[in-house]
C-alpha positions in Angstrom: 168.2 81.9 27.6 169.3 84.9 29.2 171.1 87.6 28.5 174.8 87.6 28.5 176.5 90.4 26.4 179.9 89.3 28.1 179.7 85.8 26.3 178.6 87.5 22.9 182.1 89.2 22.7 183.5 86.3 23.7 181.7 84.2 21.0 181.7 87.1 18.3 185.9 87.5 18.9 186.3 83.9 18.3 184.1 84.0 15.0 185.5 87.0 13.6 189.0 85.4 13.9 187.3 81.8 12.4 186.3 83.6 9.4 189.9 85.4 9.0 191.5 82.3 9.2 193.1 80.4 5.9 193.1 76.7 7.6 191.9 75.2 10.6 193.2 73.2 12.9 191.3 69.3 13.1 190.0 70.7 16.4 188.8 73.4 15.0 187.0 71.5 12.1 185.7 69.4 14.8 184.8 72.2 16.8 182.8 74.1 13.7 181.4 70.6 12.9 179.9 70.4 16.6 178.8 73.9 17.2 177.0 74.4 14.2 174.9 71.3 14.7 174.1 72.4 18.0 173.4 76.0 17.2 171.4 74.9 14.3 168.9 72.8 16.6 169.3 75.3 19.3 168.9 78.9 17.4 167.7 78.2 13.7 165.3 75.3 13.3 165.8 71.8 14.0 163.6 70.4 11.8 165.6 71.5 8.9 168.5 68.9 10.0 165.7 65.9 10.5 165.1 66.7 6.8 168.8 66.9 5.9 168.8 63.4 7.9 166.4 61.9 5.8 167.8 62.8 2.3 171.3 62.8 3.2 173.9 60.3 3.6 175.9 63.0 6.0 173.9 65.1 7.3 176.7 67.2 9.3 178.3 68.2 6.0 179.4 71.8 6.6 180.1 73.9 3.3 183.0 75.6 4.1 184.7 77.3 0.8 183.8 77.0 -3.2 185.1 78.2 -6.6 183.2 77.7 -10.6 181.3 74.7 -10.2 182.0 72.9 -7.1 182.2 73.3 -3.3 184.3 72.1 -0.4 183.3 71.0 3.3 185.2 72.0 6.2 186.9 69.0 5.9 188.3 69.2 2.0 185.7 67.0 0.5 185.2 67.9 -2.7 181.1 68.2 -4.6 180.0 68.9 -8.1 177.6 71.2 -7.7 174.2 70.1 -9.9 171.8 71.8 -7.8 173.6 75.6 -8.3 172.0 76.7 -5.0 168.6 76.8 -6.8 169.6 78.5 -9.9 172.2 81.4 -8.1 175.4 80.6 -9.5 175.2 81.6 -13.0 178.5 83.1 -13.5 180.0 79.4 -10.8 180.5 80.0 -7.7 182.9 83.2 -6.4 183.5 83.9 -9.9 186.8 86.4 -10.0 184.9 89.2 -11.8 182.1 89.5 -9.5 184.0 88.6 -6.7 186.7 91.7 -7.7 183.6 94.2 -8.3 182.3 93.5 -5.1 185.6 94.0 -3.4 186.2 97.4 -5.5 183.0 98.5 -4.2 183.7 97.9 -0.7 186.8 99.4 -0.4 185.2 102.8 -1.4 181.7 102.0 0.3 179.0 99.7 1.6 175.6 101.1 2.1 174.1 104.1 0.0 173.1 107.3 2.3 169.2 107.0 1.2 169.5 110.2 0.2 171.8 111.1 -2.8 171.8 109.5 -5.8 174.0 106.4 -6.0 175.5 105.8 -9.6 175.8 102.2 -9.6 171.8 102.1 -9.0 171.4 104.3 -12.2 174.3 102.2 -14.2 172.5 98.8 -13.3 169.1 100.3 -14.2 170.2 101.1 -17.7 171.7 97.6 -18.1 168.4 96.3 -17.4 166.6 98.4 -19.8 169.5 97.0 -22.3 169.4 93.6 -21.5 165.4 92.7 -21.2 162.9 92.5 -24.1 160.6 95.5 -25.7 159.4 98.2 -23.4 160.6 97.2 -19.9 162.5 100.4 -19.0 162.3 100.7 -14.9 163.9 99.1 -12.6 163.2 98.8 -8.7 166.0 97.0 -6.8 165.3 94.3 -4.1 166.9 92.6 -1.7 165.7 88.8 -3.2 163.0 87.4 -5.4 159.8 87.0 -3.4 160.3 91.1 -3.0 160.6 91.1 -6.4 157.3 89.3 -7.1 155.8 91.9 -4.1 156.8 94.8 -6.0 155.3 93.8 -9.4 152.1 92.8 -7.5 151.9 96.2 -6.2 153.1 97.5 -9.4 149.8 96.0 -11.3 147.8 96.9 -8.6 148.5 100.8 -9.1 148.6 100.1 -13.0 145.1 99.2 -13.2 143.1 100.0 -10.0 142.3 96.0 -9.5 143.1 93.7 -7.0 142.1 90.2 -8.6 145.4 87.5 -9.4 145.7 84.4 -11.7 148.3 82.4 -10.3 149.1 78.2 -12.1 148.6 75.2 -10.4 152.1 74.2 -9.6 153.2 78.0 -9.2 156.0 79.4 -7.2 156.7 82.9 -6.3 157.9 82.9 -2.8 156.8 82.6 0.3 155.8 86.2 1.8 152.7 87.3 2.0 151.7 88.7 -1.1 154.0 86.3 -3.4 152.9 83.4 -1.2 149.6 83.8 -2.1 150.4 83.1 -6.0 152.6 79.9 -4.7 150.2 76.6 -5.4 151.2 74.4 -3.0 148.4 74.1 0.1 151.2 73.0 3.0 152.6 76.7 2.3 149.5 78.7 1.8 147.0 77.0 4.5 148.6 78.2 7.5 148.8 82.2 6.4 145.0 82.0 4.7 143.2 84.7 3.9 146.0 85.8 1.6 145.3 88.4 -1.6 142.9 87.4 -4.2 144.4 85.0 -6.1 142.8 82.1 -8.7 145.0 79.3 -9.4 144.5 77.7 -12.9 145.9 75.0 -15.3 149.0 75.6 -16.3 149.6 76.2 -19.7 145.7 75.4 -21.0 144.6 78.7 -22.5 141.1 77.6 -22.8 141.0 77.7 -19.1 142.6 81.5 -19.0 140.4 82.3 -21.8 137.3 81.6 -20.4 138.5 82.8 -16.4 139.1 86.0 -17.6 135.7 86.7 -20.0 133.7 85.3 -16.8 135.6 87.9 -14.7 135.4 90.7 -17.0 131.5 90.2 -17.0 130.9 90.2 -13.3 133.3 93.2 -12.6 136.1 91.3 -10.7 138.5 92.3 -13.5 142.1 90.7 -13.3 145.0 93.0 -12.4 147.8 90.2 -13.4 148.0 87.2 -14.4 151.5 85.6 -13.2 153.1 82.8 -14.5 156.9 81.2 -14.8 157.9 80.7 -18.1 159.5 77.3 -16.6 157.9 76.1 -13.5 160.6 75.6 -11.4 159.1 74.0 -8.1 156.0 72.7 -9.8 158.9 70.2 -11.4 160.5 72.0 -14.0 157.5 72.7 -16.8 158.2 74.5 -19.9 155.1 76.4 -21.2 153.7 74.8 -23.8 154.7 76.2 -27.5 152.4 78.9 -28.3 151.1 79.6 -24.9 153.0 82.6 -23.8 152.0 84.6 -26.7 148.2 83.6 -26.3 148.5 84.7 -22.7 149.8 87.9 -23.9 147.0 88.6 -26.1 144.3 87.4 -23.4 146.4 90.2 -21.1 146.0 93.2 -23.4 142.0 91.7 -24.3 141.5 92.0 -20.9 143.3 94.8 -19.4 145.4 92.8 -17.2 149.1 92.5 -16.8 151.4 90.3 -17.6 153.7 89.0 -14.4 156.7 87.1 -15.7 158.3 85.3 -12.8 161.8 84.9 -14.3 164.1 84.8 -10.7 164.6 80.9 -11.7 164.3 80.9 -15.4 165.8 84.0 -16.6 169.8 85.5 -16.6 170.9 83.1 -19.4 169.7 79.7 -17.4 167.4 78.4 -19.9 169.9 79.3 -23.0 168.7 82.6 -23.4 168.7 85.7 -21.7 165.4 85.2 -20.1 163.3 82.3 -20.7 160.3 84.6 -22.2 163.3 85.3 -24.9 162.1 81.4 -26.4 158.6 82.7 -26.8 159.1 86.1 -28.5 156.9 87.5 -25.7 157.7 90.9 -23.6 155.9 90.9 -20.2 154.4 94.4 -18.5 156.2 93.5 -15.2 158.7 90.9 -14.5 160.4 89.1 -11.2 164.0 89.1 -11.2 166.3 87.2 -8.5 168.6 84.5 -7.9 171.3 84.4 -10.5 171.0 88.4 -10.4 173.6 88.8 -7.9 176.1 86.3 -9.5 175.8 84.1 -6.6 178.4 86.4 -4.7 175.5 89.1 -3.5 171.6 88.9 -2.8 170.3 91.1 -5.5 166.5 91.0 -7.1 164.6 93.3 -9.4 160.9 94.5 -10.3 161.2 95.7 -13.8 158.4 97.3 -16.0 157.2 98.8 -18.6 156.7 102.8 -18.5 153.0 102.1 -18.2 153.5 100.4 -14.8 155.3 102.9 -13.9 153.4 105.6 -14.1 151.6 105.8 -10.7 154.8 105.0 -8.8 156.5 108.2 -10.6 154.2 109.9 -9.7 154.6 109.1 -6.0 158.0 107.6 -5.7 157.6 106.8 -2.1 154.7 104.2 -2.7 157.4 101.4 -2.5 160.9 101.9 -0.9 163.1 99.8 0.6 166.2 100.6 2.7 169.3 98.0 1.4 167.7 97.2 -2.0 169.5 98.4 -4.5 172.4 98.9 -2.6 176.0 99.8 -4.3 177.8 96.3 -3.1 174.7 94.6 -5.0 174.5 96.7 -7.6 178.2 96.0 -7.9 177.5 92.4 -8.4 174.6 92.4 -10.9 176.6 94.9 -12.8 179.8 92.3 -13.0 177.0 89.4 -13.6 175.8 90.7 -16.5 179.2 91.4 -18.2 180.5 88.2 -17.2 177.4 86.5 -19.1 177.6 88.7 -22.3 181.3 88.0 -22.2 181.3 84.9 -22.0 178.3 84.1 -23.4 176.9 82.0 -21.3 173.6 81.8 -22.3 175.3 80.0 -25.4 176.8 77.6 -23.3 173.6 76.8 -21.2 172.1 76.0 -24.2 174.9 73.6 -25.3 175.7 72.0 -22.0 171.8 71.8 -21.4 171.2 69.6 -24.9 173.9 67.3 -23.6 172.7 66.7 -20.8 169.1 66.3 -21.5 170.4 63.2 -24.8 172.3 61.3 -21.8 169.8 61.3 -19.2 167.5 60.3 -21.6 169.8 58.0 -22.6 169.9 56.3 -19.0 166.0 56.8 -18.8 165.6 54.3 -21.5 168.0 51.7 -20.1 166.7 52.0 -16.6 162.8 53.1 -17.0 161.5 51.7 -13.5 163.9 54.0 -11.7 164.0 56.9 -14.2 160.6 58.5 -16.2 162.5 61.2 -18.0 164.5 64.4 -18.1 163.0 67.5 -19.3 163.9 71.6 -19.3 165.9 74.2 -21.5 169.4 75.2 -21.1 171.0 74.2 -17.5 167.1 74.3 -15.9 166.4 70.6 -16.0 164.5 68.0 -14.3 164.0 64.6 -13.6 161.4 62.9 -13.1 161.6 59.6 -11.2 158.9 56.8 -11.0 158.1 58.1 -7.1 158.6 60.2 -4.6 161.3 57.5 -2.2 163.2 56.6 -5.9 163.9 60.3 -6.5 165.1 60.7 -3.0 167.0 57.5 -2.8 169.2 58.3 -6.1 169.4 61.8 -4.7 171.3 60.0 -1.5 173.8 57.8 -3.6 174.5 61.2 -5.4 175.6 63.0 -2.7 177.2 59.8 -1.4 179.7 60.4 -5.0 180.5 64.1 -4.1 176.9 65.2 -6.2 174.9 67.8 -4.5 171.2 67.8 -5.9 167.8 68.3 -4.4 163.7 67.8 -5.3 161.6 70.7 -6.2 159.1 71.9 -3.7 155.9 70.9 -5.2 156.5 68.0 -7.3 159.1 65.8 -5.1 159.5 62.9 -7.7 161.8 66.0 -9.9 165.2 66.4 -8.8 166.5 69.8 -10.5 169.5 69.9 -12.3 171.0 73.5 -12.4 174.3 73.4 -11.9 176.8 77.0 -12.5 176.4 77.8 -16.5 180.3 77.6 -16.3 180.3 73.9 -15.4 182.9 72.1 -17.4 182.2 69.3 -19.7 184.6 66.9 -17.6 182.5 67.6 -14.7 179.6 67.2 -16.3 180.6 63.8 -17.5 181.9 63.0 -14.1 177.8 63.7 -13.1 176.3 61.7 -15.7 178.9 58.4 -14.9 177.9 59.0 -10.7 174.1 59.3 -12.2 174.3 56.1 -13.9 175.8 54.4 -10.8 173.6 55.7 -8.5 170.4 54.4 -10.9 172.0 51.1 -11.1 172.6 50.7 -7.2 168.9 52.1 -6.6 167.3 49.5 -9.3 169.4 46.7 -7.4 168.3 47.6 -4.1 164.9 47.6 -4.7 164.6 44.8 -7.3 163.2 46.8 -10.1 
């Protein structure tokens, strides 16, 4: 379409005052409703709403306001929010004391100079070094997770002169280039081959690792990094097996190679811990940090190491920069995050909330067994596992159809992840478990399981 600057002001006035505004008008809902449909298909990418079409029993829902564990659409409808955005809203959604920072931070200013040093950078930094296990120390400041994955990849490239990954089958790390090439899934990697060189193995068989890493050490291709997820979280949610972690750790130091934790899913206080590594005793040389980071108020990520990682980038600082990364607003946020969490302990209560959870679905897995295999995870990172791919999506469906938002997991689509806000209430978890149960029974009724 052409040009038309005229119509931009026209369209940018009428947005600026949308946002501003406390109610609408049903007009205006209507009008929202319509035009964002439109735009979607017209602007964004239409596919996305033939998806939303397919798993959805309204597929124009907008999302128009939220608050702890729940959001509204434009038009007031109320949803229990299971799905947490993917594991963002640790502290619920627009939780007041990340919401406040942020604000406080604005009013006295948005984006660092680039130059100068910015003391909410240097305050978060520290927090990091407080919060994460053993030697990690540095902190580099990204604008989401897959950067974060990028930087540690370039991080344990400059740490040990190698260029050689170990990825798991049913890996996740994002989907830029250098991250995507340590994601598992073909229909993501195919299209963008040659990536970096990565080997995907077996998740959690250390025989397999073992024996990669002695064949690679012998013919020279050494291993910069080997880089795992505690808890797959697209391969289905998969919890390492017991014992792993710190045999991986040992292969690492054997070998010379690095250890890349991916915890932007797993880790600030989702899997009732800290970070998930926390479960296994085990500090990694370099690990991923996103998601939950930013409270779910502010995109925030994080490449934090060890001072042996560090020790090429110091000595050339501009190796790896970024312009927003790290920016005060953000740092604002992670900064409230983590007190919020200590305060109130919310690893504690993912823990607690998780175990409940994980009895009654289990509970319902065993009365309805054709429909639902089993639920599995740690803390408030959990997931189901359904008979099939069209059961998993149907019961997703009747969810949302009760006010439930939850969705599948990229590479295992039988799992639908439960990972609501750590805050969620018990009365609204009940309320999930009840509209679970009624949305097995209708699902092993329509298809006369």
């Amino acid at each position: 379409m052409p040009q038309d600057l005229a119509a931009a002001q026209q369209l940018s006035s009428y947005v600026v005052d949308l946002i501003g505004k406390k109610t609408l008008t049903p007009e205006e809902k209507k009008r929202v409703i319509t035009e964002s449909v439109q735009f979607w298909t017209d602007h964004v990418n239409a596919g996305f709403l033939q998806y939303r079409k397919s798993v959805s029993t309204d597929y124009t829902a907008v999302e128009w306001e939220d608050e702890g564990a729940c959001f509204r659409d434009i038009n007031g409808k109320e949803f229990i929010d299971m799905l947490g955005g993917f594991g963002i809203y640790v502290t619920g959604h627009r939780h007041p004391k990340v919401l406040k920072a942020v604000i406080d931070q604005l009013g006295r200013q948005g984006i660092h100079s680039q130059e100068l040093i910015d003391p909410f950078r240097t305050y978060l930094a520290r927090l990091v070094s407080l919060i994460t296990p053993g030697d990690l120390q540095f902190a580099f400041f990204t604008n989401s997770g897959t950067e974060s994955v990028e930087g540690c990849l370039k991080m344990a490239m400059l740490a040990t002169g190698r260029k050689h990954f170990v990825g798991m089958l049913g890996g996740f790390h994002g989907k830029t280039l250098g991250s995507l090439g340590g994601t598992s899934k073909a229909v993501f990697r195919e299209p963008f081959l040659p990536l970096l060189h990565w080997t995907h193995l077996p998740f959690g068989k250390i025989d397999c690792l073992r024996m990669f890493l002695k064949a690679m050490d012998f013919t020279g291709d050494r291993v910069a990094a080997v880089v795992i997820e505690p808890i797959q979280g697209e391969g289905g949610i998969n919890v390492t097996p017991e014992g792993y972690l710190p045999a991986v750790r040992e292969l690492c130091d054997e070998y010379g190679a690095m250890l890349i934790l991916d915890e932007i899913q797993s880790g600030m206080g989702r899997t009732g811990k800290m970070w998930a590594c926390d479960w296994d005793g085990v500090t990694p040389d370099l690990m991923a940090v996103g998601k939950g980071f930013g409270g779910g108020v502010m995109p925030i990520g994080a490449v934090i190491g060890t001072p042996k990682t560090w020790e090429k980038y110091i000595e050339n600082p501009f190796l790896h920069t970024t312009t927003f990364g790290g920016n005060p607003v953000c740092c604002a946020a992670a900064i409230a995050t983590i007190h919020v969490l200590l305060e109130e302990d919310l690893p504690r209560q993912a823990h607690e909330k998780g175990e409940y959870m994980l009895e009654h679905i289990n509970a319902l897995a065993k009365k309805y067994p054709k429909v639902l295999k089993l639920c599995r995870g740690r803390g408030l990172m959990l997931g189901m596992e359904f008979m099939d791919n069209d059961v998993g999506y149907e019961v997703a469906k009747n969810l949302f159809a009760r006010q439930i938002l939850i969705s599948g997991t990229y590479i295992n689509a039988r799992v639908l992840r439960v990972e609501p806000p750590l805050v969620i209430s018990r009365e609204l978890i009940d309320r999930f478990l009840r509209a679970l149960e009624e949305s097995l029974q209708q699902v092993y009724k329509e298809k006369n399981l």
